[in-house]
mmCIF file of the N, C-alpha and C atoms, coordinates in Angstrom:
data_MODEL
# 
_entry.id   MODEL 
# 
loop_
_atom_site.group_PDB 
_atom_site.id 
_atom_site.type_symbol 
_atom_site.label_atom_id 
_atom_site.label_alt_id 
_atom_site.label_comp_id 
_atom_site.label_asym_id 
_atom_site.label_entity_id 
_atom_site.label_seq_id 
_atom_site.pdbx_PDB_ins_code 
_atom_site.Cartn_x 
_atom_site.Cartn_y 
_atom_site.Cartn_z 
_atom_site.occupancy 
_atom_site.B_iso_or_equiv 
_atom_site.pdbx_formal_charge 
_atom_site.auth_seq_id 
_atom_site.auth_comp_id 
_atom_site.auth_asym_id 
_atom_site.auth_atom_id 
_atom_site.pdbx_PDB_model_num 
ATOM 1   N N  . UNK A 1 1  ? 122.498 12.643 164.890 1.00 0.00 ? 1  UNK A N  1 
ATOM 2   C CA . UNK A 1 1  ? 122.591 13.825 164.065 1.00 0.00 ? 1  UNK A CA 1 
ATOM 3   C C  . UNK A 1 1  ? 123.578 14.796 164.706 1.00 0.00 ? 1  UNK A C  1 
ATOM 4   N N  . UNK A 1 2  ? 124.564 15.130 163.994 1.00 0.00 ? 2  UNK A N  1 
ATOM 5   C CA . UNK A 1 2  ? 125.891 16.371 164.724 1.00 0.00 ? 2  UNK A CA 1 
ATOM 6   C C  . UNK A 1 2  ? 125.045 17.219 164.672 1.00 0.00 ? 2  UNK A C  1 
ATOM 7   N N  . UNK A 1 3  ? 125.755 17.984 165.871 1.00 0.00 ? 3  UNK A N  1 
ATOM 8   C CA . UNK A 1 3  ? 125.101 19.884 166.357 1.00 0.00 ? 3  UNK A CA 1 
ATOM 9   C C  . UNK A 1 3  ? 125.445 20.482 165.096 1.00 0.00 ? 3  UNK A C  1 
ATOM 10  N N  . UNK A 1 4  ? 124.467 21.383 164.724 1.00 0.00 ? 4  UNK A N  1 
ATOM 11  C CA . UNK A 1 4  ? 124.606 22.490 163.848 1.00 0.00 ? 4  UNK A CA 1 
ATOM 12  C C  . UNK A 1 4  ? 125.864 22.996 164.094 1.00 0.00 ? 4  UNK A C  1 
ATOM 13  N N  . UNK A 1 5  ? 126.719 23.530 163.005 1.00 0.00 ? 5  UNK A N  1 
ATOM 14  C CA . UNK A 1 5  ? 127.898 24.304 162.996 1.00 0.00 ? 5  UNK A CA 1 
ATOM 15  C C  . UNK A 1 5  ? 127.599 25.488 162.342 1.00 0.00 ? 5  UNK A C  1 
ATOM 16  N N  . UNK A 1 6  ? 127.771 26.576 163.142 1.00 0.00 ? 6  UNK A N  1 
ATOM 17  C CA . UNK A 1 6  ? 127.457 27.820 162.729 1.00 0.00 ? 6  UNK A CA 1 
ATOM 18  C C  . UNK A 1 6  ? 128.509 28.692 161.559 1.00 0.00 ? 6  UNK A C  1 
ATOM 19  N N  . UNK A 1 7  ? 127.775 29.063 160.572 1.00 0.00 ? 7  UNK A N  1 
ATOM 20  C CA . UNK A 1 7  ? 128.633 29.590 159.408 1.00 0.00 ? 7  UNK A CA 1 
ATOM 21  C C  . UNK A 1 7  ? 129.569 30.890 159.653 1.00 0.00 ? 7  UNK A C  1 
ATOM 22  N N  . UNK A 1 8  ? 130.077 30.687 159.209 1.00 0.00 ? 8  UNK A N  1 
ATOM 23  C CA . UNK A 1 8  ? 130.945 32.101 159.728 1.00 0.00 ? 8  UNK A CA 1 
ATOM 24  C C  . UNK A 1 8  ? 130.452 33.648 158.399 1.00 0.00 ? 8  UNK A C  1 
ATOM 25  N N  . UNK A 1 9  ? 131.254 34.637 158.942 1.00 0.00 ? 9  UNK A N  1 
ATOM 26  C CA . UNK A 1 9  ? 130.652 35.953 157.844 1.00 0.00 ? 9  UNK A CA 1 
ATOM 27  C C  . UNK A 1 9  ? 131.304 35.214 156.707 1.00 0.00 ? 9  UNK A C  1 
ATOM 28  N N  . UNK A 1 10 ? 132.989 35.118 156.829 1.00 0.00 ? 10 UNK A N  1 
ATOM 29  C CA . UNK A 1 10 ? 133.199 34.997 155.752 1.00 0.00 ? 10 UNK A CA 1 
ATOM 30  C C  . UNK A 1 10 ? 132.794 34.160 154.759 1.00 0.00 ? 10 UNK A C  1 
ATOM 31  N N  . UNK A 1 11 ? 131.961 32.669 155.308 1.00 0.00 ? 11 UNK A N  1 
ATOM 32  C CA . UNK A 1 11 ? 131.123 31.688 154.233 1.00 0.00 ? 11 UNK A CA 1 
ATOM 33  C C  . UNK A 1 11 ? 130.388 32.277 153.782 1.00 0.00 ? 11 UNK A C  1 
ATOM 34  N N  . UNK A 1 12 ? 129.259 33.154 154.625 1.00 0.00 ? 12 UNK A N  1 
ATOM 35  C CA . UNK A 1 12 ? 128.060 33.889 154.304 1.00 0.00 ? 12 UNK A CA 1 
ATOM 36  C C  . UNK A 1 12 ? 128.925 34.788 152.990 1.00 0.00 ? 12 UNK A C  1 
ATOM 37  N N  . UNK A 1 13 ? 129.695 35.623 152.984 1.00 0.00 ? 13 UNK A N  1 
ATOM 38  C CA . UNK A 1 13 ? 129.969 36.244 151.728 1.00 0.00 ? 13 UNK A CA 1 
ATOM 39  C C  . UNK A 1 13 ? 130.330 35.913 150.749 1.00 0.00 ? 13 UNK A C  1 
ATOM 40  N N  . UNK A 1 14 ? 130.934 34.630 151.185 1.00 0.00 ? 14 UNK A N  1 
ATOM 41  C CA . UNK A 1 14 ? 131.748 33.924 149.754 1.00 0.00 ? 14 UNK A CA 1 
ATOM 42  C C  . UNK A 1 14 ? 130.201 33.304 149.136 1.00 0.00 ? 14 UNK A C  1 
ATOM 43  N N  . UNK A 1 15 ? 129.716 32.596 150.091 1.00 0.00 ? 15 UNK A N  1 
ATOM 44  C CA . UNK A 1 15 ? 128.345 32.017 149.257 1.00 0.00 ? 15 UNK A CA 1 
ATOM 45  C C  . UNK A 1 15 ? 127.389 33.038 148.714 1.00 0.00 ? 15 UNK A C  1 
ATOM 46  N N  . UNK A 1 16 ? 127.301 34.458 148.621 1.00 0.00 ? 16 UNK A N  1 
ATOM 47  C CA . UNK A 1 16 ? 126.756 35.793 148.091 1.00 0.00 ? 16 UNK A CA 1 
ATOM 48  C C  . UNK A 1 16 ? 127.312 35.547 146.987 1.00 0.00 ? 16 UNK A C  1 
ATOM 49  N N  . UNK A 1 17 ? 128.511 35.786 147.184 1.00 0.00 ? 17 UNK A N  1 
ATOM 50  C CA . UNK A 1 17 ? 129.238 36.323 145.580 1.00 0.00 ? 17 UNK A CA 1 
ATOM 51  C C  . UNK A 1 17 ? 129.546 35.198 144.699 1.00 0.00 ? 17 UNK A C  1 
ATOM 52  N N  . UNK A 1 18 ? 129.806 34.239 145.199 1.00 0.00 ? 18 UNK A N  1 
ATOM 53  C CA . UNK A 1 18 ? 129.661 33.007 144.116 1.00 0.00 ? 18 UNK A CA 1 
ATOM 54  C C  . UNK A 1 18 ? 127.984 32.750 143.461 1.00 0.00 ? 18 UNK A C  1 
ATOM 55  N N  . UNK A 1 19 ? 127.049 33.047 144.364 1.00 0.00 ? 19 UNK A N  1 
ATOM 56  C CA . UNK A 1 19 ? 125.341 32.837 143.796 1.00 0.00 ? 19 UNK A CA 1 
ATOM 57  C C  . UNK A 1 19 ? 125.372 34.042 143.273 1.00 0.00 ? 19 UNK A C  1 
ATOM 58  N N  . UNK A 1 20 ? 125.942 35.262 143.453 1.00 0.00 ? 20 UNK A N  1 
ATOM 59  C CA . UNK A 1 20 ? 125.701 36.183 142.313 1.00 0.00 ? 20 UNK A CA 1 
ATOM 60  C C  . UNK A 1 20 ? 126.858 35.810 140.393 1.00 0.00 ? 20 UNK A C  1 
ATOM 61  N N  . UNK A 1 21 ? 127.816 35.403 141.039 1.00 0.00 ? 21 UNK A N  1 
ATOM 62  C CA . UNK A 1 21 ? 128.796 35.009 139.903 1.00 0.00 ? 21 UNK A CA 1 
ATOM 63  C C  . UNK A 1 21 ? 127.902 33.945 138.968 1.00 0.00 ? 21 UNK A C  1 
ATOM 64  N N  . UNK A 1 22 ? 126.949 32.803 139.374 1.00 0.00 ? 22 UNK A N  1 
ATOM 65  C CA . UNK A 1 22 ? 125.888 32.211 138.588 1.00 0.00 ? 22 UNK A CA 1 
ATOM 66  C C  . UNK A 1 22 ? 126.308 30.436 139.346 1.00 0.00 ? 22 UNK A C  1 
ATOM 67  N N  . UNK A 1 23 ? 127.497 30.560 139.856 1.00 0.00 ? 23 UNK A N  1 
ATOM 68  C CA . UNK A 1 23 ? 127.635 29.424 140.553 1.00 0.00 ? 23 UNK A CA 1 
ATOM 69  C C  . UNK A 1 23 ? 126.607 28.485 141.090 1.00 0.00 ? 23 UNK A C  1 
ATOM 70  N N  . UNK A 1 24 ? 126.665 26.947 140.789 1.00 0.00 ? 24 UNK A N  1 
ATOM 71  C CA . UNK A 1 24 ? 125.466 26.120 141.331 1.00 0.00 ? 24 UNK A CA 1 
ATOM 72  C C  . UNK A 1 24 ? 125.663 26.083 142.817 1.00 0.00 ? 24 UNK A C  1 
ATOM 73  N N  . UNK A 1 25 ? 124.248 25.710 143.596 1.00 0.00 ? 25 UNK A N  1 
ATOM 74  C CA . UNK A 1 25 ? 124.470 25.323 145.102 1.00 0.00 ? 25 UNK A CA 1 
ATOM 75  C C  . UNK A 1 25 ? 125.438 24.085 145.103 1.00 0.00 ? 25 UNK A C  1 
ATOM 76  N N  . UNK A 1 26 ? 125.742 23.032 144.619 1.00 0.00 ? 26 UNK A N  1 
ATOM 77  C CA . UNK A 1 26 ? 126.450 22.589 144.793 1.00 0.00 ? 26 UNK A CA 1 
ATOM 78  C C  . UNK A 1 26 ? 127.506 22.793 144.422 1.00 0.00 ? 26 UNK A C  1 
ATOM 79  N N  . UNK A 1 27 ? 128.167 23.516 143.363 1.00 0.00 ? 27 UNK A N  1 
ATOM 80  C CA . UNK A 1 27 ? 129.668 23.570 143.368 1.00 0.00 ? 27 UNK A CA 1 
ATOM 81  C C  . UNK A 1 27 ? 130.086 24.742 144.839 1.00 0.00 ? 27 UNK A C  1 
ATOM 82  N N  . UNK A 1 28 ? 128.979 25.490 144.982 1.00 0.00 ? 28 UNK A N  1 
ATOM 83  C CA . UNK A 1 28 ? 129.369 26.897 146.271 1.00 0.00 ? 28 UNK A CA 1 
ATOM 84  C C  . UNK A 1 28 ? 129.859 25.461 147.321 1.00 0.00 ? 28 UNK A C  1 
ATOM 85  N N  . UNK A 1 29 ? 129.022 24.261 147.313 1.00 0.00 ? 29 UNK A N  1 
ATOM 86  C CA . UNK A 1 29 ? 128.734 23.947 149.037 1.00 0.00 ? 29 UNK A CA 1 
ATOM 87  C C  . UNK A 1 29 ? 129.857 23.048 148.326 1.00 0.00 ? 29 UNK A C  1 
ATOM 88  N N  . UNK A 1 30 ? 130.649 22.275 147.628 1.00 0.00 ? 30 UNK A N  1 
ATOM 89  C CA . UNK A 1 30 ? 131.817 21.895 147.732 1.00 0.00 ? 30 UNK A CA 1 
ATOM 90  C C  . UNK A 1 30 ? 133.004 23.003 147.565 1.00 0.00 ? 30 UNK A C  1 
ATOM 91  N N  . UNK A 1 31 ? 132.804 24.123 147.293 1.00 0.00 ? 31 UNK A N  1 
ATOM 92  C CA . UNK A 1 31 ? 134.420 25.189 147.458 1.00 0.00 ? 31 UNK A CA 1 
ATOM 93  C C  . UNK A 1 31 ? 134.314 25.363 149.199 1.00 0.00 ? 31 UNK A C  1 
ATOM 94  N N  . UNK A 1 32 ? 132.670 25.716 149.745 1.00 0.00 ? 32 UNK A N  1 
ATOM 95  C CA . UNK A 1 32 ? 132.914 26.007 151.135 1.00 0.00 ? 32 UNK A CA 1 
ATOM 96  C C  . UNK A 1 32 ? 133.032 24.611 152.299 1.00 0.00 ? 32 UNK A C  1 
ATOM 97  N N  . UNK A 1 33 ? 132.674 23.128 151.558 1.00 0.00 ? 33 UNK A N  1 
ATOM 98  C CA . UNK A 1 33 ? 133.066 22.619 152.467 1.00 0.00 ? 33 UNK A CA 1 
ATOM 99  C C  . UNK A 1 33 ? 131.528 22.123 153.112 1.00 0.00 ? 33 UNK A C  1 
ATOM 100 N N  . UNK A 1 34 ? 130.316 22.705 152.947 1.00 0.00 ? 34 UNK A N  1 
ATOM 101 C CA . UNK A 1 34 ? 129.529 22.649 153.584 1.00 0.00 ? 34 UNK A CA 1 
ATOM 102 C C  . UNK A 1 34 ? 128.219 21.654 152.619 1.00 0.00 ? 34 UNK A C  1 
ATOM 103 N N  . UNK A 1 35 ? 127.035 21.310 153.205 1.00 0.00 ? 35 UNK A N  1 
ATOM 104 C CA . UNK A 1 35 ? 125.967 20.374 152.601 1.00 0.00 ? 35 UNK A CA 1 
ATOM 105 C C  . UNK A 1 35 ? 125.258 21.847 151.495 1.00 0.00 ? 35 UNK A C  1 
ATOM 106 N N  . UNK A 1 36 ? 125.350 20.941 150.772 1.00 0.00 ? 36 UNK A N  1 
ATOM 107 C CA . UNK A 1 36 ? 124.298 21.932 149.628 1.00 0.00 ? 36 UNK A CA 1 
ATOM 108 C C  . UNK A 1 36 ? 123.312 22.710 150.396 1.00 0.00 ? 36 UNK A C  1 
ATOM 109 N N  . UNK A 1 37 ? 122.331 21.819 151.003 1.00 0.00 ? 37 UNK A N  1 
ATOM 110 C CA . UNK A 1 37 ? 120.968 22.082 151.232 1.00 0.00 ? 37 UNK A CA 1 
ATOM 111 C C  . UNK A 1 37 ? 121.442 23.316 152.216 1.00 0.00 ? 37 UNK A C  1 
ATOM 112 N N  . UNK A 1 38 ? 122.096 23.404 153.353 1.00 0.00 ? 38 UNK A N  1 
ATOM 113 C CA . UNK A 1 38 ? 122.950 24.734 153.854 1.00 0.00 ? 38 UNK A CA 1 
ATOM 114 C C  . UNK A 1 38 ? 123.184 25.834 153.025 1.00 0.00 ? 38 UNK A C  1 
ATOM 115 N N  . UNK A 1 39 ? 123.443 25.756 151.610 1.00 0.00 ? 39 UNK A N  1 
ATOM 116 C CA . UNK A 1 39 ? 123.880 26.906 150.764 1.00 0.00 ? 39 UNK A CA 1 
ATOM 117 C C  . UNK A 1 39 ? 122.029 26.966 150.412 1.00 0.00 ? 39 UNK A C  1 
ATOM 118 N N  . UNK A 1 40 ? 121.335 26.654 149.899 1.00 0.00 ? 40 UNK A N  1 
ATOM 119 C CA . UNK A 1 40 ? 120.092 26.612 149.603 1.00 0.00 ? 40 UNK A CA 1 
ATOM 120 C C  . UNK A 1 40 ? 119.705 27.198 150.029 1.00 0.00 ? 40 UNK A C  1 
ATOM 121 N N  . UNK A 1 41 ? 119.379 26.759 151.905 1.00 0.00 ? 41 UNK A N  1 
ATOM 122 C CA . UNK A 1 41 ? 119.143 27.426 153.055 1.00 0.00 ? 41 UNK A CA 1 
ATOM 123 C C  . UNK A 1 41 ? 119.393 29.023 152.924 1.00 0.00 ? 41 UNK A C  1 
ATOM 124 N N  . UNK A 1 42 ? 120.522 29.008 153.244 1.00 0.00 ? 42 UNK A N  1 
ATOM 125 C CA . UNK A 1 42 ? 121.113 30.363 153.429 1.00 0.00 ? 42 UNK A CA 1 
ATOM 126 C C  . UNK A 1 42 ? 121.428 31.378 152.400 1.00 0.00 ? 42 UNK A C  1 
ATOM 127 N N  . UNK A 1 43 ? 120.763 31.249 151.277 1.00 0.00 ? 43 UNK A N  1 
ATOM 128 C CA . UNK A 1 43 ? 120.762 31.363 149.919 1.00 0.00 ? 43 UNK A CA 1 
ATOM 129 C C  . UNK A 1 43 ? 119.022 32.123 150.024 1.00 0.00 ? 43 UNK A C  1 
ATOM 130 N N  . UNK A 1 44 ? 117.820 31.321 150.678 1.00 0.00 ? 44 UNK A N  1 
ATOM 131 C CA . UNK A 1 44 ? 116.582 31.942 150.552 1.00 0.00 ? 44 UNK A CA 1 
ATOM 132 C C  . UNK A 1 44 ? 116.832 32.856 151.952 1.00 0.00 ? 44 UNK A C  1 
ATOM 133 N N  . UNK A 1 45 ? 117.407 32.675 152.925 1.00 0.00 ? 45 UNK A N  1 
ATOM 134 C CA . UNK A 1 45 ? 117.213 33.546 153.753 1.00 0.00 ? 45 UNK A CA 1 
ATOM 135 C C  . UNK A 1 45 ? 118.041 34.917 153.588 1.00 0.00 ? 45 UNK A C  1 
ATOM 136 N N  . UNK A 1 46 ? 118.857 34.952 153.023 1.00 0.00 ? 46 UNK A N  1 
ATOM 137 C CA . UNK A 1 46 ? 119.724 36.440 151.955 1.00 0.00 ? 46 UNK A CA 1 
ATOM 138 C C  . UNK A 1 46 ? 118.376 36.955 151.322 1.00 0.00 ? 46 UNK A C  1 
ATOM 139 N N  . UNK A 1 47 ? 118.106 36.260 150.835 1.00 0.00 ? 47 UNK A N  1 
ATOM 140 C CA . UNK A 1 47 ? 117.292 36.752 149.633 1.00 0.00 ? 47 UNK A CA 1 
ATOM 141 C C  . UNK A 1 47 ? 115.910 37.288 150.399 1.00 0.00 ? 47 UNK A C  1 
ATOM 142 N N  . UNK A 1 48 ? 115.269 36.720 151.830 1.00 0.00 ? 48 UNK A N  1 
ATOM 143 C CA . UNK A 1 48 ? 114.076 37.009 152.264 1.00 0.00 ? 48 UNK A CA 1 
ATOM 144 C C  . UNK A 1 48 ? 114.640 38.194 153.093 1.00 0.00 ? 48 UNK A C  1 
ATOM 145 N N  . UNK A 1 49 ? 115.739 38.368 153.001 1.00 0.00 ? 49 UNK A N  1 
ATOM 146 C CA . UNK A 1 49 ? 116.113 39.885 153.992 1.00 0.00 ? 49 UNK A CA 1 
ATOM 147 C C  . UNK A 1 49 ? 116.516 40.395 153.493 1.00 0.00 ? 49 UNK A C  1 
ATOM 148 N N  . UNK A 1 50 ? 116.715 40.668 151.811 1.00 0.00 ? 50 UNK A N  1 
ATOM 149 C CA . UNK A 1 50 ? 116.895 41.561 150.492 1.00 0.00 ? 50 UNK A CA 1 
ATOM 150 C C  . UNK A 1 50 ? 118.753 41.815 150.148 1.00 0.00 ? 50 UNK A C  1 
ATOM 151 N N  . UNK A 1 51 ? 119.096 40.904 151.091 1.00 0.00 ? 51 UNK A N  1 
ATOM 152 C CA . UNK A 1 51 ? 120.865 40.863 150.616 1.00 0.00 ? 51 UNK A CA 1 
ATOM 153 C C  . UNK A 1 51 ? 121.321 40.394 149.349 1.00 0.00 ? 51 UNK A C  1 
ATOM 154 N N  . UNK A 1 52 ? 122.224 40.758 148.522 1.00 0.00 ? 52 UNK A N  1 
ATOM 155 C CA . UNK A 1 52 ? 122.441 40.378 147.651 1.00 0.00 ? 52 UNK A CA 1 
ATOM 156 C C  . UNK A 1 52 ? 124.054 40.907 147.265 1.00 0.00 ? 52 UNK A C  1 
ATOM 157 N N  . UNK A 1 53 ? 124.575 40.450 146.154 1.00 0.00 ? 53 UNK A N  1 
ATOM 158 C CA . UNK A 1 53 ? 125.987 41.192 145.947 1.00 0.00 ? 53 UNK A CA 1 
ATOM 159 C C  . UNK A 1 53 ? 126.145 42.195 145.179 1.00 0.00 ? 53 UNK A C  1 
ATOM 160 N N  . UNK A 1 54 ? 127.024 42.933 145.351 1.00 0.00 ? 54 UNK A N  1 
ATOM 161 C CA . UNK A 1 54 ? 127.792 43.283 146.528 1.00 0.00 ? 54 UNK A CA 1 
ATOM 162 C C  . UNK A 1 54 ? 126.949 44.134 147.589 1.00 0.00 ? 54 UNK A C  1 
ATOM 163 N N  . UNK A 1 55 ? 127.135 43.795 148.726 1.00 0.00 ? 55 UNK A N  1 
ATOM 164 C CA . UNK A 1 55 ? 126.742 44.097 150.078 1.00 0.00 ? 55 UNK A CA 1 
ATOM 165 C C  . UNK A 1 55 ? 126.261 45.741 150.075 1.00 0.00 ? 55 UNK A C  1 
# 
C-alpha cells in the first residue's frame, strides 16, 4: 500500500468549489487527479468542521 500523499490547500479548495458547483466525487477526483473515496473523505470532513464555499 503507497504512503498517504498529503493534499495540498489548493486541492482542498478546488474540491470545495467544484462540490459546491454540484460536481460528482468522481468527476472532482478525476480533474484533481486523486481516488474518489479521498474527495468523499475530505468532502465529510469540510462539512464536519462547517466549511463550505466560498470560504
Amino acid at each position: 500500500m503507497p504512503a498517504k500523499r498529503r493534499l495540498t490547500m489548493r486541492h482542498l479548495r478546488q474540491m470545495l468549489r467544484l462540490a459546491a458547483s454540484g460536481t460528482s466525487s468522481r468527476e472532482i477526483a478525476v480533474v484533481l487527479g486523486i481516488a474518489r473515496s479521498t474527495v468523499q473523505d475530505n468532502l465529510q470532513r469540510a462539512a464536519a468542521a462547517g466549511l463550505n464555499w466560498p470560504l
